[in-house]
LUMKEGU-544737 format. One record per residue: residue number from 0; x, y, z of N, C-alpha, C, O, CB in turn; residue in one letter. Coordinates in nm, 2 decimals. Glycine has a CB too. Layout:
REM LUMKEGU-544737
    i     n.X     n.Y     n.Z    ca.X    ca.Y    ca.Z     c.X     c.Y     c.Z     o.X     o.Y     o.Z    cb.X    cb.Y    cb.Z  aa
  NUM       X       Y       Z       X       Y       Z       X       Y       Z       X       Y       Z       X       Y       Z   A
...
REM end
This chain:
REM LUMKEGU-544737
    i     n.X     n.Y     n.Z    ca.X    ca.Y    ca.Z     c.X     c.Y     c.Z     o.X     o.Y     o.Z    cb.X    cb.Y    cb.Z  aa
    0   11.67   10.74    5.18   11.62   10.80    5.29   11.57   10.94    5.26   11.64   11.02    5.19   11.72   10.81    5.41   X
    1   11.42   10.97    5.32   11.38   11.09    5.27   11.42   11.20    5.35   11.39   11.19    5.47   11.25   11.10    5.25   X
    2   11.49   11.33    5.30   11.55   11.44    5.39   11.42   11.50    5.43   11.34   11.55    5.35   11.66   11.54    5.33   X
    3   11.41   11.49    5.54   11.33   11.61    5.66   11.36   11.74    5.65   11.47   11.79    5.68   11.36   11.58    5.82   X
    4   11.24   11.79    5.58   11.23   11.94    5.57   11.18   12.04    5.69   11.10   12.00    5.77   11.13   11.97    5.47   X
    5   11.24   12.13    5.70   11.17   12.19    5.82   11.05   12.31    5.80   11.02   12.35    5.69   11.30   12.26    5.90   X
    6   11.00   12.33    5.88   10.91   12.43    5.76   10.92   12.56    5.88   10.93   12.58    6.00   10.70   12.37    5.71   X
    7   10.92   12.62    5.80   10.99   12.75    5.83   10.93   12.86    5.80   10.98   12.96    5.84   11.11   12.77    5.77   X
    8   10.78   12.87    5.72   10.73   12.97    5.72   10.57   12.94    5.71   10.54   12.83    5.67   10.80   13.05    5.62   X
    9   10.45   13.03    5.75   10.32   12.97    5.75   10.24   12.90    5.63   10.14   12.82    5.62   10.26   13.07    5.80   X
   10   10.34   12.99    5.50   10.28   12.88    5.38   10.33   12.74    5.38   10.28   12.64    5.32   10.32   12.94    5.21   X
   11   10.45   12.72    5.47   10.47   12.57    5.42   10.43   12.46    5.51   10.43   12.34    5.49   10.62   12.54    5.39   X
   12   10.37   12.55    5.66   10.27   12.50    5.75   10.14   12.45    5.63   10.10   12.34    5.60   10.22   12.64    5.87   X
   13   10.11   12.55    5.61    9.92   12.51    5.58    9.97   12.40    5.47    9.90   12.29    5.46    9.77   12.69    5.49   X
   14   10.09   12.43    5.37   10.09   12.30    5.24   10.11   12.14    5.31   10.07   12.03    5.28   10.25   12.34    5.12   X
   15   10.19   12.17    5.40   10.18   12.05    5.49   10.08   11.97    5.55   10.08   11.84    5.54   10.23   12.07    5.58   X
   16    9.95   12.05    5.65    9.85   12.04    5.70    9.73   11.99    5.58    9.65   11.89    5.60    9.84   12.17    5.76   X
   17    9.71   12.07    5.44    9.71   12.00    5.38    9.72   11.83    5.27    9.64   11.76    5.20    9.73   12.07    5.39   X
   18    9.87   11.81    5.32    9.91   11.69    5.25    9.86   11.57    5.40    9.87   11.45    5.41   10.11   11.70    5.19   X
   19    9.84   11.63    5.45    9.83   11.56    5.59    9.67   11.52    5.60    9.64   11.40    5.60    9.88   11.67    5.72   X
   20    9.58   11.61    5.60    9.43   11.58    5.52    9.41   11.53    5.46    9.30   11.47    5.47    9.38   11.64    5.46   X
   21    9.49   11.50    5.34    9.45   11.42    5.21    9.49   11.26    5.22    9.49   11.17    5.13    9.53   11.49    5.08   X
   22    9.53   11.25    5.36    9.60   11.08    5.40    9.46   11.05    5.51    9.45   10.94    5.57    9.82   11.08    5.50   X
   23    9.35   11.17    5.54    9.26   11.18    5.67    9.19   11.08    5.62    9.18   11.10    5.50    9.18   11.30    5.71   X
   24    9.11   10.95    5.66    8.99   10.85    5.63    8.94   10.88    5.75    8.99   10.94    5.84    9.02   10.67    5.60   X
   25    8.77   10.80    5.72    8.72   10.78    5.83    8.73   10.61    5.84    8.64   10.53    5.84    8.58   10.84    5.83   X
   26    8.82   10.60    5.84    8.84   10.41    5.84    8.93   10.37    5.95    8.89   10.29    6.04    8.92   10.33    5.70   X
   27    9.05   10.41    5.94    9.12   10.42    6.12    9.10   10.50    6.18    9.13   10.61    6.13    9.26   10.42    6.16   X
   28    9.04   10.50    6.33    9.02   10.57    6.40    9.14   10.62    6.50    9.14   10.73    6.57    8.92   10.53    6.44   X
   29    9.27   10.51    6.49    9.44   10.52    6.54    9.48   10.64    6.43    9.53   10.75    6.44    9.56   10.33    6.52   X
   30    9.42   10.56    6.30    9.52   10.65    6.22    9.47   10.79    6.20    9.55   10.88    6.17    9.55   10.60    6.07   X
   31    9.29   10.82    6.24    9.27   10.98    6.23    9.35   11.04    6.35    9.43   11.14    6.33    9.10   11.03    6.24   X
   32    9.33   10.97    6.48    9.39   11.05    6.59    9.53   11.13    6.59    9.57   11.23    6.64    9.40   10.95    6.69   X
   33    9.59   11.04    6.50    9.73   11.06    6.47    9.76   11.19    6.36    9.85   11.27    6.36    9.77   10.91    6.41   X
   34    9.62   11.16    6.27    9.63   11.30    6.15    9.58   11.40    6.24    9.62   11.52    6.23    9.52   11.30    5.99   X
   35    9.50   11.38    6.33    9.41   11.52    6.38    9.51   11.58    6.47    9.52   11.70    6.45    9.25   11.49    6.48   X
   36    9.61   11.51    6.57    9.73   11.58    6.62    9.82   11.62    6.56    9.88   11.71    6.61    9.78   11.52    6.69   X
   37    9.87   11.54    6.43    9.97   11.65    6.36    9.89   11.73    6.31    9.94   11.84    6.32   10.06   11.61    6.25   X
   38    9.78   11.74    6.27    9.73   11.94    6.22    9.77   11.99    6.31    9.87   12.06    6.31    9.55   12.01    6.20   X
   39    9.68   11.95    6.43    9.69   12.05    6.56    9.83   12.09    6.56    9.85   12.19    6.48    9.65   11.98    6.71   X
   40    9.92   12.05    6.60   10.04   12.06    6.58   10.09   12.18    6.50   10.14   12.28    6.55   10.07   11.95    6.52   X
   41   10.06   12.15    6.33   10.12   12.17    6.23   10.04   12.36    6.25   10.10   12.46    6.23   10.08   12.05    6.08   X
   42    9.89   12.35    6.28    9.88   12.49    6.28    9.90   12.58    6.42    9.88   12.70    6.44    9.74   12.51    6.23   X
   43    9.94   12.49    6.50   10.04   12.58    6.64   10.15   12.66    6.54   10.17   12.78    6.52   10.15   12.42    6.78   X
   44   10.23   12.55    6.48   10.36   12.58    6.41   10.33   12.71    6.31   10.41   12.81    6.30   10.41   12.44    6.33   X
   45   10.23   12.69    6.24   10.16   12.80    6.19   10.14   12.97    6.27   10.19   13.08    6.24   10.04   12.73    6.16   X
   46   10.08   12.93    6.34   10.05   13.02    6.45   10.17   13.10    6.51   10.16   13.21    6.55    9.99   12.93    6.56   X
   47   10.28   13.02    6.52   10.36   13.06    6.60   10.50   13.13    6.51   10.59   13.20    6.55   10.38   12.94    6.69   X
   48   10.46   13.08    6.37   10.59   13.14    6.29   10.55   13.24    6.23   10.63   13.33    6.21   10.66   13.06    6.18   X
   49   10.36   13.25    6.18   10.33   13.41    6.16   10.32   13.51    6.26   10.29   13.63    6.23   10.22   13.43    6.10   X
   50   10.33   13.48    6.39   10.37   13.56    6.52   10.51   13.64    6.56   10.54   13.74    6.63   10.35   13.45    6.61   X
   51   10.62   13.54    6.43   10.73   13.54    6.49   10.79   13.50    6.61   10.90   13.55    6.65   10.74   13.60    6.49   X
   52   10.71   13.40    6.67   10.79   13.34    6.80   10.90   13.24    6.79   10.96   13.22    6.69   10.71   13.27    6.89   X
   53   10.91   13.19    6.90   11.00   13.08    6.87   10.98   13.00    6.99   10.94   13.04    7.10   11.15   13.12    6.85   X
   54   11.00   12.87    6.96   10.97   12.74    7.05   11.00   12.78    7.19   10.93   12.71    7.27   11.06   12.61    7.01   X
   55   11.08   12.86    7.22   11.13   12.87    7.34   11.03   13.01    7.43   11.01   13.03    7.55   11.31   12.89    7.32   X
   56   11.00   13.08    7.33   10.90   13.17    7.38   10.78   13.10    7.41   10.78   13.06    7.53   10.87   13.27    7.29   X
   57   10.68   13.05    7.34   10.59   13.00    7.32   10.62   12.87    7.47   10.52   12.84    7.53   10.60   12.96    7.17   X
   58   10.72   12.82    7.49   10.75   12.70    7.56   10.76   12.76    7.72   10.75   12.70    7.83   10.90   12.62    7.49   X
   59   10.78   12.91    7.68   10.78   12.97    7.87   10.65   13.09    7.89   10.63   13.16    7.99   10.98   13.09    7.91   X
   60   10.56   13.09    7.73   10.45   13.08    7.73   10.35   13.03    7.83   10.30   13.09    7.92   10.43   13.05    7.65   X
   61   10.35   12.89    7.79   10.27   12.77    7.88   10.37   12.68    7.97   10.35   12.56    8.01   10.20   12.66    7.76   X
   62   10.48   12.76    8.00   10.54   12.70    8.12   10.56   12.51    8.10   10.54   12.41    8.18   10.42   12.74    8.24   X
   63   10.62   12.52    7.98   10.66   12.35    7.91   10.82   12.40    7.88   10.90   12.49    7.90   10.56   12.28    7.70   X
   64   10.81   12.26    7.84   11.00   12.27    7.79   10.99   12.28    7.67   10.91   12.21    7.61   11.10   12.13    7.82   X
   65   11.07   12.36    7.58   11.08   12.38    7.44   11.06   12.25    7.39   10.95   12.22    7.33   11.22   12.45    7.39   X
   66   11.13   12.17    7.40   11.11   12.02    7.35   11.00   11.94    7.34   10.97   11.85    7.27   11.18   11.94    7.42   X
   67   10.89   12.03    7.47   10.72   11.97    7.41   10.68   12.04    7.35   10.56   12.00    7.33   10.60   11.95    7.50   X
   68   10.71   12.20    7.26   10.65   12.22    7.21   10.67   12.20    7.08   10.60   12.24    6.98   10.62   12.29    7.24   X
   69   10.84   12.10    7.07   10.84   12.05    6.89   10.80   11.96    6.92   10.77   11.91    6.81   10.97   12.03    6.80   X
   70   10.76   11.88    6.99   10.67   11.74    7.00   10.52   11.78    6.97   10.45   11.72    6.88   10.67   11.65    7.16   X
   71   10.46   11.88    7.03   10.33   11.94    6.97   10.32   11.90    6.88   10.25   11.80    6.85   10.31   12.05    6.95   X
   72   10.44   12.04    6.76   10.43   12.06    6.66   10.42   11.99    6.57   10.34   12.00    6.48   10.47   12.11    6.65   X
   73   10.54   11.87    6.58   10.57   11.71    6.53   10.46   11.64    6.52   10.46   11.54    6.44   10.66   11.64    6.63   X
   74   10.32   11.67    6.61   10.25   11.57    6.63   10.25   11.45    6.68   10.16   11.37    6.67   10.23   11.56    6.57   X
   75   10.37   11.45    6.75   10.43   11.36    6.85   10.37   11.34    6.95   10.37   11.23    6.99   10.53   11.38    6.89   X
   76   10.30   11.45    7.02   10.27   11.45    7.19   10.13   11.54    7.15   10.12   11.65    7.10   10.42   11.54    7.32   X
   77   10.04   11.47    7.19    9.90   11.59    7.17    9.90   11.69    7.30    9.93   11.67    7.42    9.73   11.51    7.18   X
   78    9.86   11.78    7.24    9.90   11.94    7.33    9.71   11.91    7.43    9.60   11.87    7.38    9.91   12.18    7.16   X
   79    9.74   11.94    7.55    9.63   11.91    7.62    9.54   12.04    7.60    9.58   12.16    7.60    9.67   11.89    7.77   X
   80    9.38   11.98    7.58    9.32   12.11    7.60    9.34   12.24    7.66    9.33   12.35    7.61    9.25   12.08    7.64   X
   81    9.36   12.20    7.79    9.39   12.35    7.84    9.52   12.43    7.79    9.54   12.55    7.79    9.41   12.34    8.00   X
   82    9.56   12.38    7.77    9.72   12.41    7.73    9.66   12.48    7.59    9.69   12.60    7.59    9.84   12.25    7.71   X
   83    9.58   12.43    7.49    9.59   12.48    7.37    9.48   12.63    7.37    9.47   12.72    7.29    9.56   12.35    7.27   X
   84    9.41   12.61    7.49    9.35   12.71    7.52    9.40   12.83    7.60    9.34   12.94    7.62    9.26   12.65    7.57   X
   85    9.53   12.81    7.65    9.62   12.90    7.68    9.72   12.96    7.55    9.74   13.08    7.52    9.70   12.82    7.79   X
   86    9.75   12.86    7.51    9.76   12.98    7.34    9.70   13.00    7.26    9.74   13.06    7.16    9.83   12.98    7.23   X
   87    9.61   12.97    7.27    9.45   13.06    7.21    9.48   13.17    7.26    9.49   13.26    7.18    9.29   13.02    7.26   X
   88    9.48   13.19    7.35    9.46   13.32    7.48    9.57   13.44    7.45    9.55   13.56    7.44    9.49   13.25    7.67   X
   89    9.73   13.34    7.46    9.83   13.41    7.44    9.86   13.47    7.32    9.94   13.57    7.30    9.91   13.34    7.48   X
   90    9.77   13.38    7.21    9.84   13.46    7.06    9.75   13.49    7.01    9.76   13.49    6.89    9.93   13.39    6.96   X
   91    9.63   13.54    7.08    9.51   13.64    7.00    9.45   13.53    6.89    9.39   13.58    6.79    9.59   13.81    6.90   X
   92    9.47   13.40    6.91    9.38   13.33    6.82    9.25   13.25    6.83    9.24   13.18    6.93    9.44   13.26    6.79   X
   93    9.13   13.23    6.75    9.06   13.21    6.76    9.05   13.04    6.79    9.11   12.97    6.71    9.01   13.27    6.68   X
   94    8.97   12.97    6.91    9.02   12.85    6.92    8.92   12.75    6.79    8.95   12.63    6.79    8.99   12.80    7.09   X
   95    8.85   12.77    6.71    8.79   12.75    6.64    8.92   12.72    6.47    8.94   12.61    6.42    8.68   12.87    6.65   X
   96    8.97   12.80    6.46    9.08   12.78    6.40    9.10   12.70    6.35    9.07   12.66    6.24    9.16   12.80    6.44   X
   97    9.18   12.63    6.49    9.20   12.51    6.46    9.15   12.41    6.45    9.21   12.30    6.45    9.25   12.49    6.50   X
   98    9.01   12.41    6.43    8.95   12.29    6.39    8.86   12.36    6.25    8.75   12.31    6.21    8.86   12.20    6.54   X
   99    8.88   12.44    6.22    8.81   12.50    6.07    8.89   12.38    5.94    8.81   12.36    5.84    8.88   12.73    6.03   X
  100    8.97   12.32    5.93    9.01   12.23    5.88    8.90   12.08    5.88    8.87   11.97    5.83    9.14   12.21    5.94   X
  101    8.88   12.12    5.93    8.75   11.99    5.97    8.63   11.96    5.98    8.56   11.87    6.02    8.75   11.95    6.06   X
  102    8.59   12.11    5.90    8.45   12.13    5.94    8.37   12.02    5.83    8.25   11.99    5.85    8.41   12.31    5.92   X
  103    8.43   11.99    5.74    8.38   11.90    5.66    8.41   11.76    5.63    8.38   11.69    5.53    8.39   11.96    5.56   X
  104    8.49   11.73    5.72    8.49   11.60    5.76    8.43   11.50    5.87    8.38   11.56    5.96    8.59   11.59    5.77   X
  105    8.44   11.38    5.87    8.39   11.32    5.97    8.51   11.26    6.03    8.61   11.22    5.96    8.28   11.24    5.94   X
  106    8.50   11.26    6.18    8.60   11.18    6.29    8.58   11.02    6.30    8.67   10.95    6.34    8.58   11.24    6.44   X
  107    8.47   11.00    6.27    8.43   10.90    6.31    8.42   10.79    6.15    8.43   10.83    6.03    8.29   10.94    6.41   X
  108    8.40   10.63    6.21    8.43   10.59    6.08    8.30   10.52    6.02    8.31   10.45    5.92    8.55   10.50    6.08   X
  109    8.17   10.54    6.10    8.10   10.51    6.06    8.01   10.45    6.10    7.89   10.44    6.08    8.13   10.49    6.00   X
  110    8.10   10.38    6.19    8.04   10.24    6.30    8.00   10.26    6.37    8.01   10.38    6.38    8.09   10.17    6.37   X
  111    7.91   10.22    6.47    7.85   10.25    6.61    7.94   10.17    6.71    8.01   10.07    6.70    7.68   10.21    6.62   X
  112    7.88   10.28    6.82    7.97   10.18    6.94    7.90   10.09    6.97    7.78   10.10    6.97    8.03   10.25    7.07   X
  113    7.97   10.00    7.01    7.91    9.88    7.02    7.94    9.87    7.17    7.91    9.77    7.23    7.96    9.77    6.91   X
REM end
């Protein structure tokens, strides 16, 4: 069983976010949804440990329960637009940011909708 690391500081955010990219295809569109919410996630977590906050700040931030914002972070629970546009707001970050990871990829897998 593989031990769960916690990550604990913004370099081991972005090395994560990273390893998490490099699993990104444009072939499942289940399985991008799933990578595109853990970044999101992973650079909240980012965001929030070079801030120095902590889940519980951040969580009475946006008026959630600490526990959605390790699900955020987890990539467990996608953080609703507005919501992520409220810590944009709250932690002086650019909402662009978080999708600068992506500027060179595609979401889509190729297909047309049919």
């Amino acid at each position: 069983m593989e031990k769960v690391r916690t990550l604990t500081t913004p370099d081991q955010c972005k090395a994560a976010i990273q390893t998490v990219l490099s699993k990104f295809n444009n072939y499942s569109e289940v399985d991008n949804d799933n990578r595109f919410r853990e970044i999101i996630g992973l650079k909240m977590r980012e965001r929030r440990l070079a801030l120095g906050l902590t889940q519980t700040k951040v969580s009475r931030m946006l008026h959630v329960t600490f526990q959605q914002i390790q699900k955020y972070e987890k990539g467990t629970n996608s953080i609703s637009f507005v919501n992520l546009v409220k810590f944009t707001e709250l932690t002086d970050t650019d909402l662009l940011w978080f999708l600068e990871d992506f500027k060179d990829r595609k979401l889509t897998n190729g297909r047309g909708n049919d």
